[in-house]
Structures are given as structure tokens and as C-alpha cells.
C-alpha positions as CSV (number, residue, x, y, z in Angstrom):
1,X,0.0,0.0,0.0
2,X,1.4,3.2,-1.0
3,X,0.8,6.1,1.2
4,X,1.4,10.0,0.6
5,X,1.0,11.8,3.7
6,X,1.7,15.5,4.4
7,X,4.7,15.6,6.9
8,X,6.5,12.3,6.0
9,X,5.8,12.0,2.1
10,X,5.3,9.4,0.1
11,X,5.2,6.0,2.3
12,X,5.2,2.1,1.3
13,X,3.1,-0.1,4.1
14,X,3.4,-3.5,2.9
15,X,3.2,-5.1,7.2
16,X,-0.3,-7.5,7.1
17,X,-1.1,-6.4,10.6
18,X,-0.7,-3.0,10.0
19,X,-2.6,-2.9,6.8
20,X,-5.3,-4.9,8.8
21,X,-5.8,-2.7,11.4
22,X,-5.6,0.3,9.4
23,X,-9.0,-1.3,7.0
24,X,-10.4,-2.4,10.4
25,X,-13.9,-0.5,11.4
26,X,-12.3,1.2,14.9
27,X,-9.6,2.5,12.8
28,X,-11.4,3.8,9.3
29,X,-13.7,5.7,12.1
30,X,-11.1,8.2,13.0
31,X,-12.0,9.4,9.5
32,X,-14.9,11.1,10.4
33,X,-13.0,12.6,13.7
34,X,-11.3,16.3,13.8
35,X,-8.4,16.5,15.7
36,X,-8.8,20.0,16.8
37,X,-11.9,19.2,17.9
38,X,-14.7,21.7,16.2
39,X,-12.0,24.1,15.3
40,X,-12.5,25.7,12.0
41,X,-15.1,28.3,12.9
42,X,-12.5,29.9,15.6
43,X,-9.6,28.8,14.2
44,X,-7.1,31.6,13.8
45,X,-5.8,30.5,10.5
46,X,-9.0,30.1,9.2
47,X,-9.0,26.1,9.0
48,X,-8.7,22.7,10.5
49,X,-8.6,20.1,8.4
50,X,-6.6,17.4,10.5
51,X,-8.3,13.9,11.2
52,X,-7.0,11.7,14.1
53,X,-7.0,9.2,10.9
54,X,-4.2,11.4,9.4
55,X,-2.4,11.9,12.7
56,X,-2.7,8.3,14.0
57,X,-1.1,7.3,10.3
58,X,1.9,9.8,11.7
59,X,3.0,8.3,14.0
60,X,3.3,5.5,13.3
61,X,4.9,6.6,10.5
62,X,7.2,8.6,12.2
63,X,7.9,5.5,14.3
64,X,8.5,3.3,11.4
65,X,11.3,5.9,9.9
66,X,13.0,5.8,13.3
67,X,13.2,2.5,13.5
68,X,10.4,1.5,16.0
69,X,10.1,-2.4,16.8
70,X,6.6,-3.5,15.4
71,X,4.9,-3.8,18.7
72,X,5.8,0.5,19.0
73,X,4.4,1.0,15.6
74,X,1.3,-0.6,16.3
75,X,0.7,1.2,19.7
76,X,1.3,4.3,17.5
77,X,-1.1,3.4,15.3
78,X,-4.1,2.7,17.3
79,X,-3.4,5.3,19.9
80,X,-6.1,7.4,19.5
81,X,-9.0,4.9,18.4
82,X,-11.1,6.0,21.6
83,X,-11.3,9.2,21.0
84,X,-15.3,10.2,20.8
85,X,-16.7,13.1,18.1
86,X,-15.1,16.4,18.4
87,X,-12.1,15.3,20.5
88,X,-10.8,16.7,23.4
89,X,-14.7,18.9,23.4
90,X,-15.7,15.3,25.1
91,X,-13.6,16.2,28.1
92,X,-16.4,19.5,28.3
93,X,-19.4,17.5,27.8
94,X,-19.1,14.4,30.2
95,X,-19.1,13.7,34.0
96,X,-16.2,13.6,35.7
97,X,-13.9,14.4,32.7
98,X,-11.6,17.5,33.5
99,X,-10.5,20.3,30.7
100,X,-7.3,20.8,32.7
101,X,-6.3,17.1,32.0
102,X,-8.1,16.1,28.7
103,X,-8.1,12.5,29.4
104,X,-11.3,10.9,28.9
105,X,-10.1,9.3,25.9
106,X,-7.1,8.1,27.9
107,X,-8.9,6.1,30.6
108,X,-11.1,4.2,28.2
109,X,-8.7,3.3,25.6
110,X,-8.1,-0.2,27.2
111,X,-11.9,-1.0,27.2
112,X,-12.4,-0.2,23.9
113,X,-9.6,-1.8,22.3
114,X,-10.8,-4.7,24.0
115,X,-14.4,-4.4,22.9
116,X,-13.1,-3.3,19.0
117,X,-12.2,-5.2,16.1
118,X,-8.6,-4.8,16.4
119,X,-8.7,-7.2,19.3
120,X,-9.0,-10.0,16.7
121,X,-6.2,-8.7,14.5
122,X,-3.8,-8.8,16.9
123,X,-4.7,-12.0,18.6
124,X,-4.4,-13.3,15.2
125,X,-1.0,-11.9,14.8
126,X,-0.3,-13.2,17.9
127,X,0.7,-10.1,19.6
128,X,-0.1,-9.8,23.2
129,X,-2.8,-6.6,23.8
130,X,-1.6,-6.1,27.2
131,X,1.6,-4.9,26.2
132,X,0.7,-3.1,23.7
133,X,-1.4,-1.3,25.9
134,X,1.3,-0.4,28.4
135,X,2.9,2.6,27.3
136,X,5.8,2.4,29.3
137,X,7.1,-0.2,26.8
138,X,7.3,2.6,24.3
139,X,9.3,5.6,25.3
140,X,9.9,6.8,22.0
141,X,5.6,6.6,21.3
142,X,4.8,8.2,24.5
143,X,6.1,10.3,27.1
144,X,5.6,12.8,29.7
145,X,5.7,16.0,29.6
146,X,7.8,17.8,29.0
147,X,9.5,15.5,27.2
148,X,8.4,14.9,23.4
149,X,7.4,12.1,22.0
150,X,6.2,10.5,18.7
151,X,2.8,11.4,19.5
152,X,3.8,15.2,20.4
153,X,6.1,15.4,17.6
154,X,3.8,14.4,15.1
155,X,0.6,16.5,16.0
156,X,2.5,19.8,16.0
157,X,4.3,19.4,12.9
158,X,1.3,18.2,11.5
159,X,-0.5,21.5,12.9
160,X,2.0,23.7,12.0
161,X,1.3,22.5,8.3
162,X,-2.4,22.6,8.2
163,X,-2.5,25.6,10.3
164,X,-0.5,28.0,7.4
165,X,2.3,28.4,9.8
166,X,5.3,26.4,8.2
167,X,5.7,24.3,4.8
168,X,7.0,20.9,4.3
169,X,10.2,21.9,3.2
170,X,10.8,23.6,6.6
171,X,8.9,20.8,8.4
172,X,10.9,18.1,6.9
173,X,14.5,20.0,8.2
174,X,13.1,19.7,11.9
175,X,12.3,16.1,11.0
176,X,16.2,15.7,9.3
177,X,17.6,17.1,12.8
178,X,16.1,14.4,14.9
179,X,17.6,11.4,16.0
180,X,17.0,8.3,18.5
181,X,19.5,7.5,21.1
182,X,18.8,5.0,23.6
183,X,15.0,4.8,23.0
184,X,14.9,9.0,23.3
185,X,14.2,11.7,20.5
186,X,17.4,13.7,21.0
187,X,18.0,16.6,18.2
188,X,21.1,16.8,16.7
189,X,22.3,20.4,18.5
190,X,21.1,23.2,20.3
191,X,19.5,25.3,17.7
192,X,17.3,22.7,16.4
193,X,15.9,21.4,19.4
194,X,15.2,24.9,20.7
195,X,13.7,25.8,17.7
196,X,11.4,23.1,17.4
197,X,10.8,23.9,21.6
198,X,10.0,27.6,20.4
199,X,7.6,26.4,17.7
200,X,6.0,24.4,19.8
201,X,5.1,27.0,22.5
202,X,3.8,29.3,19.7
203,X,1.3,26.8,18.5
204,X,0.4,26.0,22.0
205,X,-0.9,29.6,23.1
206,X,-1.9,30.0,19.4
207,X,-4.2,27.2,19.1
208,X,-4.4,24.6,21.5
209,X,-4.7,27.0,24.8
210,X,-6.0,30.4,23.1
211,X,-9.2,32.5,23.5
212,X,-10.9,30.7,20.4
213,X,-9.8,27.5,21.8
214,X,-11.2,27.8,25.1
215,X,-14.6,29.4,23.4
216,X,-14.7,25.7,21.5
217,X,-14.3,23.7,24.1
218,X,-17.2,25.4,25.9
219,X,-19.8,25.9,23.4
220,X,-19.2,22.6,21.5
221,X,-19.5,21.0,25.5
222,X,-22.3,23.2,26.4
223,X,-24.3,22.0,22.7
224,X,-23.9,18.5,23.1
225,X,-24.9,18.5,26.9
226,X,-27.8,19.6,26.1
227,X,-28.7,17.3,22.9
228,X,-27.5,14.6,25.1
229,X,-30.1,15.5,27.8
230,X,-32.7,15.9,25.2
231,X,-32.2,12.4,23.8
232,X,-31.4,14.2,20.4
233,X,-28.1,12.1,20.2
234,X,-27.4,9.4,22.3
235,X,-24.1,8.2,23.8
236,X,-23.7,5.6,21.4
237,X,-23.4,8.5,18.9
238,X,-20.2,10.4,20.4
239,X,-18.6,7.1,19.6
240,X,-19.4,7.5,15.9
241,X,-18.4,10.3,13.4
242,X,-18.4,14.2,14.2
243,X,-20.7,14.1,10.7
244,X,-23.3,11.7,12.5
245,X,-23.8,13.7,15.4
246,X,-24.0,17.0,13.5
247,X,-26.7,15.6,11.3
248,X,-28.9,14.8,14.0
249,X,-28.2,18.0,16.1
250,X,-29.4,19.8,12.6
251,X,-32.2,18.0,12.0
252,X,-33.4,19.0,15.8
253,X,-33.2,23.0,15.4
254,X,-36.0,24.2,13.8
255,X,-38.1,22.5,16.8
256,X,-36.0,23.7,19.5
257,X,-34.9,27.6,20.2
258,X,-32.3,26.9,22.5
259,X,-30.5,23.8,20.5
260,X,-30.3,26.3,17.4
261,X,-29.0,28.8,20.4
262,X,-26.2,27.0,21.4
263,X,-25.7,26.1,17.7
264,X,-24.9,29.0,16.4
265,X,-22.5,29.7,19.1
266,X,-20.8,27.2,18.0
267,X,-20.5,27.9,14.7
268,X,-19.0,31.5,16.0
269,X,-22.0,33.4,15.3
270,X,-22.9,34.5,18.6
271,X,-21.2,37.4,20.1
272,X,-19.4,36.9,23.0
273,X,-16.8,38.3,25.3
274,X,-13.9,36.7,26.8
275,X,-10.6,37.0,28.7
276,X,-8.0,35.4,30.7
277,X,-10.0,34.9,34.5
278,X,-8.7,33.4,37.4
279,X,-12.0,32.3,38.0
280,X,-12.9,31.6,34.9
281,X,-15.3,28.6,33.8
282,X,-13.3,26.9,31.1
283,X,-9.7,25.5,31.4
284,X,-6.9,24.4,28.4
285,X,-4.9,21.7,29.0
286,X,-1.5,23.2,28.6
287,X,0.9,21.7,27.4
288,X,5.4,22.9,26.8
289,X,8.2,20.8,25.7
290,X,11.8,20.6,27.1
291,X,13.5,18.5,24.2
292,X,17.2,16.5,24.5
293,X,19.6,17.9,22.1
294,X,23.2,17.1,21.4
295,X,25.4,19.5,23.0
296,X,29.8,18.7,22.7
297,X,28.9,15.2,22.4
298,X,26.8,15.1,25.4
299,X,23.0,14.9,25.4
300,X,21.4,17.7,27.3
301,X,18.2,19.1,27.8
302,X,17.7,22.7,26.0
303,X,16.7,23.8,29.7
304,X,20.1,22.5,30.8
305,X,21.9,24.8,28.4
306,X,19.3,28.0,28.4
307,X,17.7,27.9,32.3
308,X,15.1,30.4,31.1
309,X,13.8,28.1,28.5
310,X,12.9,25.9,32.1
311,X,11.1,28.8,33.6
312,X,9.2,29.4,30.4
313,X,8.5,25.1,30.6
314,X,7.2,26.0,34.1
315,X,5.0,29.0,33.5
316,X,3.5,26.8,29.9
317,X,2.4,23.9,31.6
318,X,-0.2,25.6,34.2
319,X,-3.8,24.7,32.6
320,X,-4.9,28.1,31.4
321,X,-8.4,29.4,32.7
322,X,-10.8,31.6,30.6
323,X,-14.0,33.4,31.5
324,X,-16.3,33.2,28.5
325,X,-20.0,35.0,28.5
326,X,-22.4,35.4,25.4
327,X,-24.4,39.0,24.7
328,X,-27.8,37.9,23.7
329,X,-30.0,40.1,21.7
């Protein structure tokens, strides 16, 4: 299978058991799922055309180029079949899932791997699910912050693409400067790794902690709340596509003023104030890197050789918190 993807080019699959679980249902569904959420009607660059489908593809790619074993690649591929319509908006609609943390999708990712069809594929590989599951048998896959990771690596270069801000000529130099070195990402010097560190950040506070961001999160929660509670989707939908759920949350508005309320103010056609609030009502997961680099032969930290950079890590990773209030006519 030949595959020409945006960051990493054109790409020959030929692995049955990745090829499988790339056709499989759970897989093909992340098709119909935005990364950024419901993004394009606040999105500073105008767009946001990224579908975990495309970033899931990523990493593993990425993984594959670096020289991954087979078991990494394949927990790079499937890591982000749970995620429900909209994204990380799921974390703003559901009980007990937080904005500062954006993990919903994390804690059910075992249960529905178990409960998918790519179960079956990997049994019939005979690869064992549990370790797959484990991600701290794949450093270079997943990491803390603010460490990077395949995962982190991908998404922002992917972003930085789609979002206008770099081309793939310039994105494929930050991808020439990395390296692997004892199961780490490690750039090859200073510059590089600080670079990428500063690009990072700026995409960060740009798009995935900003104003329009936060005003997302909230109106996209506050909408599907309420078609939730009015039986106009069900939660068997926000395990579908972000089309499916849309569909029946249109066909719903003529009937019901406040549904085509909240639906508009999602769509960014409500006006609305909002600002930085310490006691604000929606919070960004925030998230800043602090990546190894190569430094007189020794690997170093970019903190290690600029301490402000550490600070700057510091202040990045506090959730941010936004008050958000809508002017009605």
C-alpha cells in the first residue's frame, strides 16, 4: 500500500497487521474525527482540516522511519482509536472528565480496544494486547511532559502545516535534525531542538490553549450536553463520526430555540466576550516541551543549556483558565 502523507511524504506499508488494522472498522472511524476538535469556525488560521485518521497514520509513520520495533508502531497506530466526536470537546461534555487534564479518551482506551475489532487482528497476529497497551514499553511513542514524544512530535508538525504556519520543506528539516539514542528523541544540537521547543510553544498559546480555543471547548460541551439530555443524540453517537452527530443536532433545530441557540455559538456566530479569568469557567490543558539535544557530544536538555527556557516550561504547563459570556439580543 502506497501512502502519501503531508509531513513524511510518500510511504510504502506493505506489514499485514498493520494494513489490517488500518481497513479495520475502529480505525477507518477516525475518518470522520477532527483532531482539533470543532475548530474551523474559531480557528485563527482560518482552518482545520486534521483527522485523528491522518495523525494516528503519523505516527506511526514517524515510528517506522526511526526505526520503531513492530509492537511500538502498532501502539502508535491505534493510539487514539477511543477518542469520541469532536475530540478533546468530550472532556467539556461528560461527568467527571476534566479540561485541565483532557483525558477521557485516555482512561477508556483499554476497554475499547478490548471491545473493537482490532482485538481479533492482533490476537491473530499473535501479539499480546496487554503490552501493547502499556505505554511504558514505548518511550519513543509516549512520554511525559515535557518531554516529546512520537505522539507530540507528530501532532505539532502536522499542525504547523495545516494551520499555514510552516511548509513541508521547513517541516521536513526539523524532522532531518532528529535522532533516537537509547529509546529518546534527541536533536542533533542546540538550535534545532530549541527551535522546534519555540515552535512548539507558539502553537500551544496559538491554538491549542488560546481564547478561540477555550470558546470551543465550551460551546461545543455546552451544545452536546444539552442534545444529550434531550435524547437528540445518544451516547452511542459520540462514539461515531463528528458528521453523525451533527446531522442529528441539525435536524433538531427548527423544533427547538435553544438547540439552534447554542448552535450558532458554535458555529461563531454569537457574540461573545472573553478574557484570561482566574476564576474563569473553562480551562486548556496546557501543554510545553523541554527537548534533549546534542550538545559537545553530550545529550542535554535545551533547559540545561538556556535555564530560562525551564522557567518558560514552568509557566507553559499551568492549565490556562478563561472566562467566557455570550451577549444575547
Amino acid at each position: 500500500m502506497k501512502y502519501l502523507d503531508k509531513v513524511y511524504g510518500e510511504s510504502e506499508i506493505n506489514e499485514p497487521v498493520i494494513l489490517e488494522l488500518i481497513d479495520s472498522g475502529a480505525f477507518q472511524r477516525l475518518k470522520g474525527i477532527s483532531q482539533a476538535g470543532y475548530f474551523t469556525p474559531f480557528s485563527p488560521a482560518g482552518r482545520a482540516t486534521v483527522t485523528r485518521f491522518e495523525h494516528s497514520l503519523g505516527v506511526f509513520l514517524l515510528l517506522k522511519k526511526y526505526g520503531a520495533r513492530i509492537e511500538e508502531q502498532i501502539a502508535g497506530l491505534i493510539h487514539d482509536v477511543s477518542h469520541s466526536v469532536f475530540s478533546h470537546c468530550i472532556d467539556y461534555v461528560l461527568a467527571g472528565a476534566s479540561g485541565k487534564e483532557q483525558d477521557h479518551q485516555d482512561n477508556i482506551f483499554a476497554n475499547f480496544v478490548k471491545n473493537s475489532d482490532i482485538l481479533p487482528i492482533l490476537e491473530k497476529y499473535n501479539f499480546d494486547l496487554d503490552y501493547i497497551l502499556d505505554d511504558k514499553n514505548f518511550p519513543l511513542k509516549e512520554t511525559s511532559l515535557p518531554d516529546i514524544c512520537a505522539d507530540r512530535i507528530d501532532y505539532c508538525l502536522r499542525d504547523l502545516i495545516d494551520f499555514l504556519e510552516l511548509n513541508q520543506a521547513e517541516v521536513k528539516n526539523i524532522i532531518d535534525s532528529l535522532g533516537v539514542k537509547d529509546n529518546k528523541w534527541v536533536f542533533r544540537d542546540f538550535q534545532s531542538g530549541k527551535y522546534f521547543a519555540e515552535l512548539f510553544s507558539m502553537v500551544n498559546e496559538r491554538y491549542y490553549t488560546g481564547q478561540p480555543t477555550a470558546t470551543m471547548f465550551i460551546t461545543v460541551g455546552d451544545c452536546l450536553k444539552y442534545a444529550l439530555n434531550n435524547n437528540y443524540i445518544s451516547q452511542d453517537d459520540l462514539y461515531k463520526t463528528d458528521e453523525v452527530v451533527l446531522d442529528k443536532i441539525k435536524s433538531n433545530l427548527e423544533n427547538d430555540e435553544k438547540l439552534n441557540q447554542l448552535f450558532l455559538r458554535m458555529n461563531h456566530k454569537s457574540p461573545f466576550t472573553a478574557k484570561i479569568d482566574s476564576k474563569g469557567q473553562v480551562f486548556c490543558k496546557s501543554r510545553a516541551i523541554d527537548p534533549l539535544v546534542f550538545d559537545n557530544g553530550k545529550i542535554k536538555r535545551v533547559s540545561k543549556i538556556d535555564p530560562e527556557w525551564g522557567e518558560r516550561v514552568k509557566r507553559e504547563m499551568k492549565p490556562k483558565q478563561y472566562l467566557v459570556e455570550f451577549i444575547e439580543n
